[in-house]
Structures are given as C-alpha cells and as structure tokens.
N, CA, C and O atoms as a GROMACS GRO file, in nm:
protein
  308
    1UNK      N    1   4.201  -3.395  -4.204
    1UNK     CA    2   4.181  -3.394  -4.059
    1UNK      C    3   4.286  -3.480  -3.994
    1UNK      O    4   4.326  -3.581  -4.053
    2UNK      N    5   4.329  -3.452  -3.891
    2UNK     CA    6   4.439  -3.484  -3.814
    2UNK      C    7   4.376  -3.674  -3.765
    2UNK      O    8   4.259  -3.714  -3.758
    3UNK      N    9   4.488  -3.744  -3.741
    3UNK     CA   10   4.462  -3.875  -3.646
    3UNK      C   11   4.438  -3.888  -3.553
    3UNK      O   12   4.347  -3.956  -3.508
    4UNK      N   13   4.542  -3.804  -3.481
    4UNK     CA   14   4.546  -3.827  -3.348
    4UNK      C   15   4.472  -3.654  -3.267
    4UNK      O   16   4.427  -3.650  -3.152
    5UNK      N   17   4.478  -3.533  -3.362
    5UNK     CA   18   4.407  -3.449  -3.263
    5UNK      C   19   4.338  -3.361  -3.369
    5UNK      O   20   4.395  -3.316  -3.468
    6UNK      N   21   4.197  -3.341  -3.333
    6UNK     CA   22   4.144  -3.206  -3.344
    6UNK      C   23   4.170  -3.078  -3.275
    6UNK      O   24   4.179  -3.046  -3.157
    7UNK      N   25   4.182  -2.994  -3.425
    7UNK     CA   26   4.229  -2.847  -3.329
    7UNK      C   27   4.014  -2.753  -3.327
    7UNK      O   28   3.935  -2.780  -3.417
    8UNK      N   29   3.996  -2.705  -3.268
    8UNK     CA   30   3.843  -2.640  -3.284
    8UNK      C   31   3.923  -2.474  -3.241
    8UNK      O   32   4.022  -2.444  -3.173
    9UNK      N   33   3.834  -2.403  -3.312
    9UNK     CA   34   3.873  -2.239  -3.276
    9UNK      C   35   3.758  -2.174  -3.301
    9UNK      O   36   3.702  -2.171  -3.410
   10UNK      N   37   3.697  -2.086  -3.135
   10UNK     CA   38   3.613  -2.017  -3.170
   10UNK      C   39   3.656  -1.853  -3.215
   10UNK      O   40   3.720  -1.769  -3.151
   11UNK      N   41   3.601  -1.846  -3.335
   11UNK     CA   42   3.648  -1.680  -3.423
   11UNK      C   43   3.585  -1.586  -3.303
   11UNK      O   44   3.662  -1.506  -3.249
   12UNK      N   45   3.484  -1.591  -3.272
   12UNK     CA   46   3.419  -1.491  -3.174
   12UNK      C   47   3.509  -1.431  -3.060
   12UNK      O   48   3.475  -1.330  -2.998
   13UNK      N   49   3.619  -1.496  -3.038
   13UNK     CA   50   3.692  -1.484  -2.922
   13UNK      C   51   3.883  -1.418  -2.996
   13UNK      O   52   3.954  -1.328  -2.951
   14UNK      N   53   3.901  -1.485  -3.086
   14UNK     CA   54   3.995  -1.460  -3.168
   14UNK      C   55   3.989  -1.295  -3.208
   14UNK      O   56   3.881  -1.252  -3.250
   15UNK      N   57   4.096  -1.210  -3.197
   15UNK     CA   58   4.148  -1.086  -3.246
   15UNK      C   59   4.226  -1.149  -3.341
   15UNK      O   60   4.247  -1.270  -3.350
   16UNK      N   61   4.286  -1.022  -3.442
   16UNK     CA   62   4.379  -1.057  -3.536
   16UNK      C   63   4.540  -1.012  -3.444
   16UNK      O   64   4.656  -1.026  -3.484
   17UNK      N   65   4.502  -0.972  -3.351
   17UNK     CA   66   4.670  -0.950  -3.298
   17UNK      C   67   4.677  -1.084  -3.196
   17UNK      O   68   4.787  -1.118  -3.153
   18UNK      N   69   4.576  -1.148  -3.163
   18UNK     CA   70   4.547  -1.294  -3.096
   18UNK      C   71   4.586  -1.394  -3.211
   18UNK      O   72   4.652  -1.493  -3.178
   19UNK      N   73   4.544  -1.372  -3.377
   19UNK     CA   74   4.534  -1.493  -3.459
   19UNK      C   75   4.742  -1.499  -3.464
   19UNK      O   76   4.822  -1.583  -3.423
   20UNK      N   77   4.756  -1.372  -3.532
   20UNK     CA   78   4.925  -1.335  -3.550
   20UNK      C   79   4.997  -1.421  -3.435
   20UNK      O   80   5.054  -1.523  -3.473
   21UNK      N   81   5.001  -1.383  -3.268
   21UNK     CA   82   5.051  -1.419  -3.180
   21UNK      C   83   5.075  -1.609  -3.227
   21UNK      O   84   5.172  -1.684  -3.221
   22UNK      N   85   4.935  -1.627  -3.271
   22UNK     CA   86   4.897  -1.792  -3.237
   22UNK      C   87   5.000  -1.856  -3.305
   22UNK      O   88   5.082  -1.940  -3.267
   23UNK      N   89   4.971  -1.773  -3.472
   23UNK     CA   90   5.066  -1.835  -3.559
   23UNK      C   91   5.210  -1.834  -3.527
   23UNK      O   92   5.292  -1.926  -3.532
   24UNK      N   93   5.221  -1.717  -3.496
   24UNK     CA   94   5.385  -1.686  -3.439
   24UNK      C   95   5.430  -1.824  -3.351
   24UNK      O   96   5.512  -1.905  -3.392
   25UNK      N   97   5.384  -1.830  -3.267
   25UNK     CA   98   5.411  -1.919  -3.135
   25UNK      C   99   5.425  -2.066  -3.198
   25UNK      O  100   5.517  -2.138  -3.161
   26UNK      N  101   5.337  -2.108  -3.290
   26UNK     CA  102   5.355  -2.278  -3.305
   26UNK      C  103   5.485  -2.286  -3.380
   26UNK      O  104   5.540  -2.230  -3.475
   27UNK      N  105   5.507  -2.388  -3.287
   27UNK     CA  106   5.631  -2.431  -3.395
   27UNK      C  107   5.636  -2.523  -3.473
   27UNK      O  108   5.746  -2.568  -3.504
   28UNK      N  109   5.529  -2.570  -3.523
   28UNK     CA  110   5.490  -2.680  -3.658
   28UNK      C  111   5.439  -2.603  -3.718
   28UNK      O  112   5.424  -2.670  -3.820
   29UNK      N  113   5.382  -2.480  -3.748
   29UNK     CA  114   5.306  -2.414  -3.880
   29UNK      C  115   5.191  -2.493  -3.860
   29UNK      O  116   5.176  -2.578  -3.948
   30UNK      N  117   5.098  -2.492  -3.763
   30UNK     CA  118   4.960  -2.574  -3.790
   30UNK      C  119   4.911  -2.448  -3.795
   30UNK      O  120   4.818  -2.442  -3.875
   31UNK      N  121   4.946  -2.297  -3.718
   31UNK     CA  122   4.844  -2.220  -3.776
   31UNK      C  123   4.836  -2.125  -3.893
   31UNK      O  124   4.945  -2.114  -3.948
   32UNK      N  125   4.762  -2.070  -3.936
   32UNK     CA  126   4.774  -1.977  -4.041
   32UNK      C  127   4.661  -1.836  -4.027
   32UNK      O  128   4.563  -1.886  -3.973
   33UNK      N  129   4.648  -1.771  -4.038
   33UNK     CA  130   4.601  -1.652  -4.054
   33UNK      C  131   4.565  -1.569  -4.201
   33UNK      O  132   4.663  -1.571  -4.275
   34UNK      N  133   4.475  -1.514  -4.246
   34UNK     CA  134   4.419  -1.542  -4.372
   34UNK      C  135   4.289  -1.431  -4.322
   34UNK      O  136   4.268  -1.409  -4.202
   35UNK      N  137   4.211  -1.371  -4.428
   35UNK     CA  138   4.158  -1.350  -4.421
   35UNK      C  139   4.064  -1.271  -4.318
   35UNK      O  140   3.944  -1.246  -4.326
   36UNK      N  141   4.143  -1.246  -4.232
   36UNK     CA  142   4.108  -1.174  -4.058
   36UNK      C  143   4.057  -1.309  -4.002
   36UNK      O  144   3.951  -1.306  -3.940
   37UNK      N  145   4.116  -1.415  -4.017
   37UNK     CA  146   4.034  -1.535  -3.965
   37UNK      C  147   4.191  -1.646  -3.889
   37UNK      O  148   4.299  -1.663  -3.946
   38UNK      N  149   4.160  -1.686  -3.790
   38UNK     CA  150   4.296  -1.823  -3.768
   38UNK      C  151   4.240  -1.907  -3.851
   38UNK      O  152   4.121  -1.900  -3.882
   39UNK      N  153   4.319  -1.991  -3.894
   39UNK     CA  154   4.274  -2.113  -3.944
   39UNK      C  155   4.368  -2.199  -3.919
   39UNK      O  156   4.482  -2.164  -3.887
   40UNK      N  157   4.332  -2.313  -3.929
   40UNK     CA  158   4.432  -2.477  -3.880
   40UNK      C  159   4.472  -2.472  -4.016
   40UNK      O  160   4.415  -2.412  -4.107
   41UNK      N  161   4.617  -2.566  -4.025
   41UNK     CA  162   4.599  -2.641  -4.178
   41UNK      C  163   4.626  -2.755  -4.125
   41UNK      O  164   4.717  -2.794  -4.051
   42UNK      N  165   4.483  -2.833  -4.199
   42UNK     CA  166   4.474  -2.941  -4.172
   42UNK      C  167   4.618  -3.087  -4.187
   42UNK      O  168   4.668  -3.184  -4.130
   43UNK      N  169   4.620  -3.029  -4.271
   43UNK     CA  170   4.798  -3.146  -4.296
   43UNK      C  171   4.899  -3.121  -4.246
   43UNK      O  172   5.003  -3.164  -4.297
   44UNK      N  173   4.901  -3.023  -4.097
   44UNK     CA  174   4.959  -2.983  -4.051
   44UNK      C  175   4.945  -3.048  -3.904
   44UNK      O  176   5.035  -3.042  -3.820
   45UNK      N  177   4.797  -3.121  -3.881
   45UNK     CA  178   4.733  -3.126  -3.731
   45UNK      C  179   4.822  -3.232  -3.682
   45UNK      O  180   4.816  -3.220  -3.560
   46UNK      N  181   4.886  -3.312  -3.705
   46UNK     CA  182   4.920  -3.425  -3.697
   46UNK      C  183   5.085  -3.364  -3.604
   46UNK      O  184   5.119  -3.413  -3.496
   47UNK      N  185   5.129  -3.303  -3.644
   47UNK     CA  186   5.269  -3.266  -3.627
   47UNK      C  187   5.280  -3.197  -3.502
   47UNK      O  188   5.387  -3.147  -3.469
   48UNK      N  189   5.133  -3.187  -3.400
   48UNK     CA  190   5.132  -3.118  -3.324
   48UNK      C  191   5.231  -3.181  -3.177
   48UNK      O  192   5.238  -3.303  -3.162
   49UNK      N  193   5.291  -3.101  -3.091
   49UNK     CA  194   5.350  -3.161  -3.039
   49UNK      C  195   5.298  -3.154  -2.854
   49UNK      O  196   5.327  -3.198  -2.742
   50UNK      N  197   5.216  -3.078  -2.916
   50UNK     CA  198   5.110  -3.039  -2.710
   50UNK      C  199   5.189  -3.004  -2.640
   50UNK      O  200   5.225  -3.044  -2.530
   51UNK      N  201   5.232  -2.900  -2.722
   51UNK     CA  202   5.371  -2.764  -2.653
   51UNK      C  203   5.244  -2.705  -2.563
   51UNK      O  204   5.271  -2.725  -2.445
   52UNK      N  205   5.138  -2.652  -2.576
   52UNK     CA  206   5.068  -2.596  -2.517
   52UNK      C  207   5.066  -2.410  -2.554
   52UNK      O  208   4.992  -2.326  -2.502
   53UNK      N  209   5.166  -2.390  -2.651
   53UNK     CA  210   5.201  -2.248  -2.647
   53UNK      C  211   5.040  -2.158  -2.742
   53UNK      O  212   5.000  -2.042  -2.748
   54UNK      N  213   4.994  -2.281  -2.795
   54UNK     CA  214   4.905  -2.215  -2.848
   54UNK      C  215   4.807  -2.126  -2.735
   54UNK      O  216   4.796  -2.006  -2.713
   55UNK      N  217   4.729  -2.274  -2.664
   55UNK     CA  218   4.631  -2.245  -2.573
   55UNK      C  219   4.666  -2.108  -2.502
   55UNK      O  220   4.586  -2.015  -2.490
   56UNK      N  221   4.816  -2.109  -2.448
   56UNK     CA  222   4.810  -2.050  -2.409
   56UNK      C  223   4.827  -1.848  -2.405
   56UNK      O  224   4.836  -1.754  -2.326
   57UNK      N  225   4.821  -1.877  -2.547
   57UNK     CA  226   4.837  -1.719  -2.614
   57UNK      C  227   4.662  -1.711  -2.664
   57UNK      O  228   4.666  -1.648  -2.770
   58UNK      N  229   4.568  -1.734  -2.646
   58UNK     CA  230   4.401  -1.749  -2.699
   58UNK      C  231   4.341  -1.697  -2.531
   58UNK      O  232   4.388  -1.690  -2.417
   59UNK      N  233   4.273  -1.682  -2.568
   59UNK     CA  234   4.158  -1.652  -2.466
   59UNK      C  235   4.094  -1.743  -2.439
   59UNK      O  236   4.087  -1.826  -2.530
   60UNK      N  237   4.021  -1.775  -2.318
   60UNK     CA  238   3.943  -1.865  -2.262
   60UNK      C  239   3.851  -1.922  -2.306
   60UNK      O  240   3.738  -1.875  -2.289
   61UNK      N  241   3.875  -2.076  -2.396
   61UNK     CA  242   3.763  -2.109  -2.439
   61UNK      C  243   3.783  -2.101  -2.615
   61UNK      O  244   3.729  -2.189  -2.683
   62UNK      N  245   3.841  -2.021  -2.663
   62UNK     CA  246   3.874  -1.994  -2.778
   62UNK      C  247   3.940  -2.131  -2.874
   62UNK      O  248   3.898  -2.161  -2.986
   63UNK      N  249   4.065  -2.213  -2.790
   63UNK     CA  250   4.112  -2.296  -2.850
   63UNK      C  251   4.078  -2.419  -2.807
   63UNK      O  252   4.062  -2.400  -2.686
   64UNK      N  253   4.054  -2.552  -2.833
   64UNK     CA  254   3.996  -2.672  -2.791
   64UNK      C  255   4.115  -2.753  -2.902
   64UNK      O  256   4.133  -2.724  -3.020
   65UNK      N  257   4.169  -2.837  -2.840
   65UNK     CA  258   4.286  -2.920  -2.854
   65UNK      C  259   4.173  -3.086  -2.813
   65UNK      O  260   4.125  -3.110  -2.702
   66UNK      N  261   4.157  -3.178  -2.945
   66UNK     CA  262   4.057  -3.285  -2.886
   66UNK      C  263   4.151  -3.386  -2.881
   66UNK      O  264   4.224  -3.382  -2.980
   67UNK      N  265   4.178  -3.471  -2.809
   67UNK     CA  266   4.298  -3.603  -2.810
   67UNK      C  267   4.226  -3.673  -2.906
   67UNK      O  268   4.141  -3.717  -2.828
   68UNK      N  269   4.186  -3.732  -3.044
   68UNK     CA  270   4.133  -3.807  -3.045
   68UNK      C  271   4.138  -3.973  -3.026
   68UNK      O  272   4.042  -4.044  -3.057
   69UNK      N  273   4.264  -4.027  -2.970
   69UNK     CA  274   4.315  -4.116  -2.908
   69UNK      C  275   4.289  -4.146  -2.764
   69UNK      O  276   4.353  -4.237  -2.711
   70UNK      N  277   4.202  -4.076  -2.694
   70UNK     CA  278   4.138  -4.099  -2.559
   70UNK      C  279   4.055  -3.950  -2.537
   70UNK      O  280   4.091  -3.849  -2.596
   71UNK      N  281   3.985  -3.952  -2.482
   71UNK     CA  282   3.867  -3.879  -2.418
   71UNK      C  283   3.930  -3.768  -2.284
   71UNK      O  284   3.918  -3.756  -2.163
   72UNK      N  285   4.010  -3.693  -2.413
   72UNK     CA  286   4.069  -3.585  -2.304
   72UNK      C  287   4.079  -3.419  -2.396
   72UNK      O  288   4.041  -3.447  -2.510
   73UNK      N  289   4.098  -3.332  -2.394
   73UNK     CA  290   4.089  -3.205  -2.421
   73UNK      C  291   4.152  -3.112  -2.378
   73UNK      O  292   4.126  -3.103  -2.258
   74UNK      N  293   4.219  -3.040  -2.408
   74UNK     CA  294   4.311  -2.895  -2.343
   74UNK      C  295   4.233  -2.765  -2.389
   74UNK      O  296   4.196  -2.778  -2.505
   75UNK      N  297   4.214  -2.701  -2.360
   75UNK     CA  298   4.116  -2.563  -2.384
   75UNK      C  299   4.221  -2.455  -2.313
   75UNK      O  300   4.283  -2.453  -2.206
   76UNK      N  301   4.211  -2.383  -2.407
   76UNK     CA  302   4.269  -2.248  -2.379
   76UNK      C  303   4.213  -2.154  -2.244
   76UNK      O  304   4.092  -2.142  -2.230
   77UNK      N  305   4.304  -2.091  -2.151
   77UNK     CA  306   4.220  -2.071  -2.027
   77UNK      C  307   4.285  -1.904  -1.997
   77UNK      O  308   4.246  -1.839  -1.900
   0.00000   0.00000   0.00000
C-alpha cells in the first residue's frame, strides 16, 4: 500500500475499454488490467504524480485518489 496515496476503484462503473484507456494514460504504470478487472499495483502507488489523467478518463465516482498526508480526495467526475 502506497504512503502517501490510496488509489480505490469502483469495478461497477469500470468497462474494459474504460480499464485499457486508464492504463494507457498513466504514466507511472500504477495501472494494470487483468482479468476484465483494473487493478492498482500496489508498488507502484507511491510514484503517483496527481497528473489527474486517470480521474479523468473513469466515470463519475469510479476513481477515488485518497491524499493520505491530509484529508483531501480527487474523484473522478
């Protein structure tokens, strides 16, 4: 698990041409795709850089970005 951020992803909202896009877009490899499923890799969370490109290729609600260094959150919209 990451230090400084939790990534949360709801599958319910996730397509596989949504998971592809996600992975495509980061540019640290935090995501991965597998199984018809997104998934984080966890030894990856750390490297995140709050490009925002994720959130913003997900659907509303789908991605939750947690600061865990202060009491703040980015959600996919």
């Amino acid at each position: 698990m990451g230090i400084f951020i939790k990534i949360d992803i709801d599958q319910t909202h996730i397509t596989p041409e949504i998971a592809k896009k996600v992975v495509s877009l980061c540019p640290v490899d935090i995501f991965t795709f597998a199984n018809r499923q997104l998934t984080v890799q966890e030894e990856q969370v750390d490297e995140c850089t709050l490009c925002e490109l994720c959130l913003e290729a997900a659907p509303a609600g789908a991605l939750v970005i947690r600061k865990l260094y202060k009491d703040e959150q980015l959600i996919s919209c």
